[in-house]
C-alpha positions as CSV (number, residue, x, y, z in Angstrom):
1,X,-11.8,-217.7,-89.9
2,X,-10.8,-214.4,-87.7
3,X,-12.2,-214.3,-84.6
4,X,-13.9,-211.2,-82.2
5,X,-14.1,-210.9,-78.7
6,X,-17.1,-209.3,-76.8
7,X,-16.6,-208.0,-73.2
8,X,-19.5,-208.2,-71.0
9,X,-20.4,-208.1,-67.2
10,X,-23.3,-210.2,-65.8
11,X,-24.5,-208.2,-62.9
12,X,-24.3,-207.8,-59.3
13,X,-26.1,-211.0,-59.4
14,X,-29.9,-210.7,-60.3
15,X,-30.5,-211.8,-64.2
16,X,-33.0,-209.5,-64.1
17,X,-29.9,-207.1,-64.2
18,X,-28.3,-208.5,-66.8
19,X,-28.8,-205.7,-69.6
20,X,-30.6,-206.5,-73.1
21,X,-26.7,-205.3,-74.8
22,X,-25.8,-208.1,-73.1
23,X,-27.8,-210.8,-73.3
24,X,-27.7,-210.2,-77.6
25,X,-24.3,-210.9,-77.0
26,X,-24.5,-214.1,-75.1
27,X,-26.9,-215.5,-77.6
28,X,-24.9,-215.0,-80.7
29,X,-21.8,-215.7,-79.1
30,X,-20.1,-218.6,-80.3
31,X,-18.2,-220.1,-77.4
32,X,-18.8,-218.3,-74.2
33,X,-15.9,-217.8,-71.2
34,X,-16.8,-217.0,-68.0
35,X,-14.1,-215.8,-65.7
36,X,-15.8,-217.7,-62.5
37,X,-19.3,-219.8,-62.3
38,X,-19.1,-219.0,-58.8
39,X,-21.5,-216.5,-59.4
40,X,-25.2,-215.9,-58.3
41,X,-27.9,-215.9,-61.1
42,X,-25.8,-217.4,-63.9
43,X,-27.6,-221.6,-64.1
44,X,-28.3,-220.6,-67.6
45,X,-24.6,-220.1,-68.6
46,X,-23.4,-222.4,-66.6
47,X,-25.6,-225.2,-68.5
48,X,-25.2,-223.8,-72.2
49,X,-23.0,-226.2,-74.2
50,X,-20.6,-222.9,-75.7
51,X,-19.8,-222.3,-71.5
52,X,-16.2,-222.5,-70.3
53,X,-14.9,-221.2,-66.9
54,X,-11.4,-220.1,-65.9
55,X,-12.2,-221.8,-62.1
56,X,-9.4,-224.5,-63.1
57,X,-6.6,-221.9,-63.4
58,X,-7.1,-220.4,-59.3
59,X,-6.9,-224.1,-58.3
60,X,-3.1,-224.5,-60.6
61,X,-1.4,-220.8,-60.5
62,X,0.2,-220.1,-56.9
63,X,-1.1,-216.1,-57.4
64,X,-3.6,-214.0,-58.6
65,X,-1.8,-212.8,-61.1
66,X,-0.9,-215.8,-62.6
67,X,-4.6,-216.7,-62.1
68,X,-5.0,-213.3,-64.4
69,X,-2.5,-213.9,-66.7
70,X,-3.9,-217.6,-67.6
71,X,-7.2,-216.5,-67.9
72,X,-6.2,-213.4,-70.4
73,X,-4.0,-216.2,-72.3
74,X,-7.1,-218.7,-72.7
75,X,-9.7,-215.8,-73.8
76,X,-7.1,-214.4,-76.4
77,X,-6.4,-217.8,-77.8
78,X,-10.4,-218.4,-78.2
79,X,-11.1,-214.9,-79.7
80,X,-8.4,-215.7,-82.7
81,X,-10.6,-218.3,-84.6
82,X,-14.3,-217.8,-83.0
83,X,-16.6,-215.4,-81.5
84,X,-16.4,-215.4,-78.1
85,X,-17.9,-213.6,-75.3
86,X,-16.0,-213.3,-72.2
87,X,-18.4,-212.7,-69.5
88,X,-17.5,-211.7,-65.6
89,X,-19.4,-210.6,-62.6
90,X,-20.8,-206.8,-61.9
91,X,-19.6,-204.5,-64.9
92,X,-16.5,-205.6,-67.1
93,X,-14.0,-202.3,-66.0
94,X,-15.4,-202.1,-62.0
95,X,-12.5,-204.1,-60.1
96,X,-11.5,-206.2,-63.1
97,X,-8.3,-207.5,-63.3
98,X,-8.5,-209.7,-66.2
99,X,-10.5,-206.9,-68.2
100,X,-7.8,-204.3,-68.0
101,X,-5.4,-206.8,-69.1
102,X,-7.0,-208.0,-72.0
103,X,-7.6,-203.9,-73.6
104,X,-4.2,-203.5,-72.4
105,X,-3.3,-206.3,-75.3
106,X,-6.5,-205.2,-77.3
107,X,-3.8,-202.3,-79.4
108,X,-2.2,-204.5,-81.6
109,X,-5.7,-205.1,-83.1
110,X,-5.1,-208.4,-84.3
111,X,-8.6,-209.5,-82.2
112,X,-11.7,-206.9,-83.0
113,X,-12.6,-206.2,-79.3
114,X,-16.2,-204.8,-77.8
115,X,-16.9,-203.6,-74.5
116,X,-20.9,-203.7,-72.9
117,X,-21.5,-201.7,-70.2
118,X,-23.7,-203.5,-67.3
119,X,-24.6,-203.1,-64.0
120,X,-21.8,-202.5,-61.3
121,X,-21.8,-203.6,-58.1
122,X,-21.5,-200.0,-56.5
123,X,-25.1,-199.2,-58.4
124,X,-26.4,-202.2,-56.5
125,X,-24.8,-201.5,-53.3
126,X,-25.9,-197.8,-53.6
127,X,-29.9,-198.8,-54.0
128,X,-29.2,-201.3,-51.1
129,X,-27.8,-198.8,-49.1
130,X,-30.0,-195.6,-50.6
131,X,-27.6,-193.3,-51.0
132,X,-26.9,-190.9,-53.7
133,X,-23.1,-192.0,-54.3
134,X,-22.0,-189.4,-56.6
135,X,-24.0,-186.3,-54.3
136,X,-22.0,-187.6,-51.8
137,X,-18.7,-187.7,-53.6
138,X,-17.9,-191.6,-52.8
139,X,-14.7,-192.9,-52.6
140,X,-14.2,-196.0,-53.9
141,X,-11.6,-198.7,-52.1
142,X,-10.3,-201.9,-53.1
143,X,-10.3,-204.4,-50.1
144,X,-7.6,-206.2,-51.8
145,X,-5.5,-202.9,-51.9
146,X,-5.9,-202.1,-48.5
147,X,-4.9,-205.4,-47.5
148,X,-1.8,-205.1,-49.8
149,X,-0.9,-202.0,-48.1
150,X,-1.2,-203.7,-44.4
151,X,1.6,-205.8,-45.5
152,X,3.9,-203.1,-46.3
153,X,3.5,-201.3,-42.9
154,X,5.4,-199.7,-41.7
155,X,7.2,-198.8,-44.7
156,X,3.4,-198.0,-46.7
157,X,3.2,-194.3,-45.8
158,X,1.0,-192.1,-47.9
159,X,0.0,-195.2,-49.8
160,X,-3.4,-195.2,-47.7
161,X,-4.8,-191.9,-49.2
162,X,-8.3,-191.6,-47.7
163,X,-10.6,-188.6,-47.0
164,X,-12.7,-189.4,-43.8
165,X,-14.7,-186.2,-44.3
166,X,-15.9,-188.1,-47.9
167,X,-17.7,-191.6,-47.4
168,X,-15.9,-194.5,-48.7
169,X,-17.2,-198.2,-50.3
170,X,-15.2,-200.9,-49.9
171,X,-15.5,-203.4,-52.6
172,X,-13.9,-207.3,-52.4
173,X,-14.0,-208.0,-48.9
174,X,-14.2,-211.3,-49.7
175,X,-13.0,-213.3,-46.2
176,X,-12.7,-212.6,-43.0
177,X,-8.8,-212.6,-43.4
178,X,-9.3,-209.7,-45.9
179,X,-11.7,-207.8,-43.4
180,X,-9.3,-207.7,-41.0
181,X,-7.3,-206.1,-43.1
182,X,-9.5,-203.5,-43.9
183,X,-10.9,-203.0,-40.0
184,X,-7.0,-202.5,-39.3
185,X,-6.4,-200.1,-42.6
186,X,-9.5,-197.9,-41.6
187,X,-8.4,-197.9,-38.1
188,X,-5.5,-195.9,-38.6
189,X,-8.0,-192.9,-39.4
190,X,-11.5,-193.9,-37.6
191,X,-12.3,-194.5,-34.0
192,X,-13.0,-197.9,-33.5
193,X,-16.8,-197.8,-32.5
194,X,-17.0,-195.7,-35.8
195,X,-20.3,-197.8,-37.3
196,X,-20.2,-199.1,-40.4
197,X,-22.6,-201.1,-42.6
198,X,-21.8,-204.3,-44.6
199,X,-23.4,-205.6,-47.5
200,X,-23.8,-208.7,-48.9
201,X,-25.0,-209.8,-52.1
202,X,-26.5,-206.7,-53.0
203,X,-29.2,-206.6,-55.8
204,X,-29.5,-210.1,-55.5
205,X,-33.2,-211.0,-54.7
206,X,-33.7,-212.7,-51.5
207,X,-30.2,-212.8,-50.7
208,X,-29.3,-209.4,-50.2
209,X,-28.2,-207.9,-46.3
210,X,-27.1,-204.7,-44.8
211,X,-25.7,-205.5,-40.9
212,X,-24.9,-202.0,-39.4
213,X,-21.9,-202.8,-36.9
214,X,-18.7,-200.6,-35.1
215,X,-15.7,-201.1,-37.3
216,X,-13.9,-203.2,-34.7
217,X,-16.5,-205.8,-35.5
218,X,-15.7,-206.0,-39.1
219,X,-14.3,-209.3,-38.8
220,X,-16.4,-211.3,-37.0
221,X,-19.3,-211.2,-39.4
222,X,-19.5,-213.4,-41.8
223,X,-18.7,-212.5,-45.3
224,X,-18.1,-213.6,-48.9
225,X,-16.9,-212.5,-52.5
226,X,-19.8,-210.6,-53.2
227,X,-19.4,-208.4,-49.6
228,X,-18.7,-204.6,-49.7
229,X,-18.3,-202.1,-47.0
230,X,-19.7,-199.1,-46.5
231,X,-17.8,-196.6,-44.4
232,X,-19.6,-193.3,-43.4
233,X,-18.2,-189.2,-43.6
234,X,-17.1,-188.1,-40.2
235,X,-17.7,-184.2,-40.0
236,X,-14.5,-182.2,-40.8
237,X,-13.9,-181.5,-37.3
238,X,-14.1,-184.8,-36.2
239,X,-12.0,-185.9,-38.5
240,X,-9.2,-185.2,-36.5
241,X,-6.4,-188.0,-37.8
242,X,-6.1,-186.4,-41.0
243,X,-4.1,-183.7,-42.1
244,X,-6.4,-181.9,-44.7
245,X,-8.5,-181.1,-41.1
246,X,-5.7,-179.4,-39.9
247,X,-5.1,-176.9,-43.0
248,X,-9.3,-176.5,-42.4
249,X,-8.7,-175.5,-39.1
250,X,-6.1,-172.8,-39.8
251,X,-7.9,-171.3,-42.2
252,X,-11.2,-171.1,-40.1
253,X,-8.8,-169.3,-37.3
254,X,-8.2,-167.1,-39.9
255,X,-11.2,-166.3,-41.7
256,X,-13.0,-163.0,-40.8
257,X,-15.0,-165.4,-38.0
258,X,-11.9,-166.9,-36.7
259,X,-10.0,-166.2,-33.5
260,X,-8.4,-162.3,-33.0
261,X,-5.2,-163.2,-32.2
262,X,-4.8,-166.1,-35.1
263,X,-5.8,-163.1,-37.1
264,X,-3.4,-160.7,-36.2
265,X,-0.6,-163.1,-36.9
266,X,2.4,-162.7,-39.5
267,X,4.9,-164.4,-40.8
268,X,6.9,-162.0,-39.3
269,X,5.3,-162.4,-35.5
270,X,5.2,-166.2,-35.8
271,X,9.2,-166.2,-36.2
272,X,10.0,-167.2,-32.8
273,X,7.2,-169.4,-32.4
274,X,8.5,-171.6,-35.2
275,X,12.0,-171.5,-33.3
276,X,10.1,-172.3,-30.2
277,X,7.8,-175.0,-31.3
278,X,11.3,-176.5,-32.7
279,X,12.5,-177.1,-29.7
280,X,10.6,-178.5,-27.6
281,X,10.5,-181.1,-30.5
282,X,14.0,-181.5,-29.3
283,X,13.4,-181.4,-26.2
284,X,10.3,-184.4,-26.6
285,X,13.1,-186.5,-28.5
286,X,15.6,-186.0,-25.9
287,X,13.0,-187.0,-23.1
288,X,12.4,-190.1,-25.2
289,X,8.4,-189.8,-24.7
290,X,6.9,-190.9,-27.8
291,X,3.5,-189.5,-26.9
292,X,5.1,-186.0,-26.1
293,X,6.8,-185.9,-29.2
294,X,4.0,-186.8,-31.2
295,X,2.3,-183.9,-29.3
296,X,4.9,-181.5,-29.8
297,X,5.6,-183.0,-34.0
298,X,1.3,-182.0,-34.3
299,X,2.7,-177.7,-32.5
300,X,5.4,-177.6,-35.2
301,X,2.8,-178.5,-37.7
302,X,0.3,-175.7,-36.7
303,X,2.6,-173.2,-37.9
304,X,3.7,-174.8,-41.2
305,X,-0.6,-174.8,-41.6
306,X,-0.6,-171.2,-40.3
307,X,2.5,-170.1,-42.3
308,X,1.0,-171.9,-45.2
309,X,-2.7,-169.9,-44.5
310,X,-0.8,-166.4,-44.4
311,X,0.3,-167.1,-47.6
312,X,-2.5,-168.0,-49.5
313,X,-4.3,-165.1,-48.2
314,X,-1.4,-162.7,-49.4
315,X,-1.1,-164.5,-52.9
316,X,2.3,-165.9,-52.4
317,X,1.8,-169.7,-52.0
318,X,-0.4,-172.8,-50.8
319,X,-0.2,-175.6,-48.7
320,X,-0.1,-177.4,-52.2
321,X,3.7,-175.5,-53.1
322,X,5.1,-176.6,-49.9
323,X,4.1,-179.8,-50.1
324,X,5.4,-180.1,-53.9
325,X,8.3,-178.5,-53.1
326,X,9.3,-180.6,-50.4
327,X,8.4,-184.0,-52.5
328,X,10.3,-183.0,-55.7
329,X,13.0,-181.9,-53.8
330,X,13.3,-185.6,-52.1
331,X,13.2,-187.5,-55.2
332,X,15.6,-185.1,-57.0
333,X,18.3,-185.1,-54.3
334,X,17.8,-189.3,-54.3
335,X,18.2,-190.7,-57.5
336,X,19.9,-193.7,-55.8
337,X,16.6,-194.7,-54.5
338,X,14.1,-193.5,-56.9
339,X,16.3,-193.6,-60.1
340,X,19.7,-195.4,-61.6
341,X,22.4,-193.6,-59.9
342,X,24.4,-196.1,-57.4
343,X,25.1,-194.8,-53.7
344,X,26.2,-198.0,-51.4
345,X,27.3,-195.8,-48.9
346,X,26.5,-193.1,-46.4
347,X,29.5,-191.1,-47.5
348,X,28.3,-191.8,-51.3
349,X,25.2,-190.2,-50.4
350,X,26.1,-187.4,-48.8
351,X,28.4,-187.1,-52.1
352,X,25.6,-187.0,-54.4
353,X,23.5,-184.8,-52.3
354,X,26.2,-182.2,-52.1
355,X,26.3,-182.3,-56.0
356,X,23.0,-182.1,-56.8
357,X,22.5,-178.7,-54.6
358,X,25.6,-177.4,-56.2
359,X,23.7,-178.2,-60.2
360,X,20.4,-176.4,-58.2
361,X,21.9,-173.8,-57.3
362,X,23.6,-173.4,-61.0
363,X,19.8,-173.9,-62.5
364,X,18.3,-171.4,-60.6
365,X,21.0,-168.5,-61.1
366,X,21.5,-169.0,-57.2
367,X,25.1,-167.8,-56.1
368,X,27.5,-170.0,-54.6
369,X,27.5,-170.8,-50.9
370,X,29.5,-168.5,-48.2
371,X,32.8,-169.2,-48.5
372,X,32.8,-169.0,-44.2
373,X,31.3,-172.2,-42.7
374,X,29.7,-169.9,-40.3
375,X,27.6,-168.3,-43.0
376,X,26.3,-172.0,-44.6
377,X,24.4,-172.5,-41.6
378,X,21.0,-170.7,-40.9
379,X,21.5,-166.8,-39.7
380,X,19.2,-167.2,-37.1
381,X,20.3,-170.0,-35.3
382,X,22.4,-169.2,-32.1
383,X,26.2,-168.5,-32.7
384,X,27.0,-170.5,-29.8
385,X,25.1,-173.3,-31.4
386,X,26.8,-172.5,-34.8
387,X,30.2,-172.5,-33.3
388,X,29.6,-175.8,-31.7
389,X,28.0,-177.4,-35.2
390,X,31.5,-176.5,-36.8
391,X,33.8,-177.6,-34.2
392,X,32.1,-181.0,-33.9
393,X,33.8,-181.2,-37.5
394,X,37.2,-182.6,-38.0
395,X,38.5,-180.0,-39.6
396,X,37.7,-177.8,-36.9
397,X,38.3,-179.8,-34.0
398,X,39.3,-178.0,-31.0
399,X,41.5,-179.7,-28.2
400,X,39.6,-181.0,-25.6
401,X,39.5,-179.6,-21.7
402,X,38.9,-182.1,-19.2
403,X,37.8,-179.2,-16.6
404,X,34.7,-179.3,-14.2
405,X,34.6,-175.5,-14.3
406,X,34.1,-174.7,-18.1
407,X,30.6,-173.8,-17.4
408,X,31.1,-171.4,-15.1
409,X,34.4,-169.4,-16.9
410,X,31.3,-169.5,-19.7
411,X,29.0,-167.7,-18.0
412,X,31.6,-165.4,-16.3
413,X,32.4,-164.5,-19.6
414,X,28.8,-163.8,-20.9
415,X,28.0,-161.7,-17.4
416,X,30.9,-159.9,-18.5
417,X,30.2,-159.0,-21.9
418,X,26.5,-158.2,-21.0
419,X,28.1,-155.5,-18.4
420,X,30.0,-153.8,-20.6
421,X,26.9,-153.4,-23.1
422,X,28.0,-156.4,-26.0
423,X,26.0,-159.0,-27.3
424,X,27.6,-162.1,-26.6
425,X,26.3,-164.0,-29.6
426,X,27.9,-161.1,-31.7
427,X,31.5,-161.1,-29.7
428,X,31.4,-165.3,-30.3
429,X,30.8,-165.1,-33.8
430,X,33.5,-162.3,-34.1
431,X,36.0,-164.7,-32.1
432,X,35.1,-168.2,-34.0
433,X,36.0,-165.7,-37.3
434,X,38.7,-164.3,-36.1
435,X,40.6,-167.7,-34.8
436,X,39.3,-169.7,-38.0
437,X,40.6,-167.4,-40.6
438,X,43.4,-169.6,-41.8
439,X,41.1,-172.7,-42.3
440,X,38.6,-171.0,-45.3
């Protein structure tokens, strides 16, 4: 006899919760699976002779996949030959692993599958809490995610994409390992006496808490698999780790109530000031003071913000282009890390680098480069530092002059060609041409 399976959530924990959809479907259900029985509110499953649980598999699989996998294998094999209702916690497609997996393998349409909606744990936690989640545009956060992303640092950059100015729900923080995780996570963007509330067991009568606490006490409160976080909005101002607040703040300095002189700017005026800012980056790295250079990293920043602001007020482009055409850029020029092309070495790299520009250019109906080295590099960087780029080359590699008065037959020469009215980045470049002819 074919089989059906019927996918429905229990709750947050209160039968009173469970919905009537539901509960029709429990009582004509042949056999009944529930993914745990460690579940508040459930006795009267737990006792009915059609009851299963998948608690056997977490003891025998070594991860929670596995753990997934098992229990998607034992539900599918039911469903073939019986009615079955598989029954899990909260709602069936809010944080449910098993779920997803089973629609996933729901196409082939072999086993008639149903899906009841039910009561989530984020409509519980938002009555416990009183909030209006979506009014206040809630962002929604797996603990187990951010705890897989604390293992990847420092190699997890961009993976932790959060919007402090948004308030965010934490959902799973089921030990005190995992809300560790989460306190170290959400301390890369809040302050550490940022208060936060955790709550446990929420719409579950008479065991239901909210503790208001700083974030660094996150993990010395007790907690358990039916604990949730909830983290509040900073204003945008305060919100000062993350880079959306910094586009806000350009755009504020130029708005018709901003500052005067932000106002007046150009792309045109704010030339040098990109040069500028550019080097004392440089000159941060070559101090080797990481706070400096971080300071000086956030300067050059401003004016890719304030470049970026300019822009958009002009109709050429957003923040949004440069940031897309900086990303596409990186995984089209490194197909050895993000596609099948092979590159085991430096060299190799540089290789396939050099040959993807050459196929962009080619797309974009860009001419070839300048057949002069001294016209591949930028036009605005000093010729002195051009000349010394390509002589650091081995094609170009000049003898070397172990003399202690270099310097000063350097600047002779400059105070000379100043006095007799030439510009001395114009008479280098001349010089480096005229001596490097035969090379191009």
């Amino acid at each position: 006899m074919p089989g059906s399976l019927t996918i429905v959530g229990l709750g947050p924990g209160d039968p009173g919760l469970r919905t009537v959809d539901a509960q029709r479907a429990l009582d004509r259900a042949e056999r009944i699976i529930l993914r745990t029985a460690i579940h508040p509110g459930i006795d009267d499953l737990v006792a009915d002779r059609r009851t299963t649980t998948c608690d056997d598999l977490y003891d025998q699989e070594s991860s929670f996949e596995d753990v997934y996998q098992g229990v998607v294998d034992r539900v599918r094999t039911a469903a073939e030959s019986a009615h079955v209702v598989y029954a899990v916690p909260g709602h069936p497609l809010f944080g449910e692993r098993t779920v997803a997996l089973l629609l996933e393998r729901s196409g082939d349409a072999t086993i008639p599958t149903t899906v009841c909606a039910a009561v989530s744990a984020f409509d519980a936690v938002s009555v416990a809490l009183g909030v209006d989640s979506m009014a206040e545009e809630v962002q929604i956060l797996d603990a187990t995610t951010l705890d897989a992303w604390l293992r990847r640092e420092p190699f997890g950059g961009g993976l932790l994409d959060i919007a402090p100015s948004r308030p965010i729900l934490v959902t799973q923080v089921y030990s005190r390992e995992v809300a560790s995780s989460v306190k170290l996570a959400l301390s890369r963007i809040y302050a550490d006496d940022h208060q936060i509330r955790v709550v446990i067991a929420a719409g579950v009568g008479g065991e239901e808490s909210v503790v208001s606490c700083p974030l660094h006490e996150l993990d010395r409160l007790p907690v358990n698999h039916l604990t949730s976080v909830w983290v509040p909005a900073l204003p945008l101002l305060q919100a000062t780790r993350s880079v959306a607040t910094l586009h806000h703040i350009a755009a504020i300095l130029r708005s018709p109530e901003g500052c005067p002189w932000d106002r007046k700017q150009s792309h045109q005026s704010l030339r040098t000031a990109a040069i500028e800012e550019a080097h004392e980056v440089v000159d941060a790295i070559d101090e080797g003071d990481s706070d400096h250079l971080a300071e000086e990293l956030g300067d050059l920043l401003l004016q890719v913000a304030l470049h970026a602001q300019i822009a958009e007020e002009a109709g050429e482009f957003t923040i949004e282009d440069v940031y897309d055409h900086i990303n596409r850029k990186l995984v089209r020029r490194h197909p050895h890390v993000f596609a099948d092309v092979e590159a085991a070495t430096a060299e190799d790299v540089v290789q396939t680098w050099q040959g993807i520009k050459a196929e962009e250019r080619r797309s974009n109906g860009k001419p070839n480069p300048a057949s002069h080295p001294f016209d591949r590099l930028p036009r605005s960087m000093p010729a002195l530092t051009r000349v010394a780029h390509l002589l650091e080359s081995s094609a170009m590699q000049a003898p070397a002059q172990a003399t202690d008065d270099l310097g000063d037959r350097l600047l002779d020469a400059v105070e000379v060609l100043v006095r007799a009215g030439l510009d001395p980045e114009r008479e280098l470049e001349l010089a480096f041409r005229r001596r490097t002819v035969a090379l191009v």
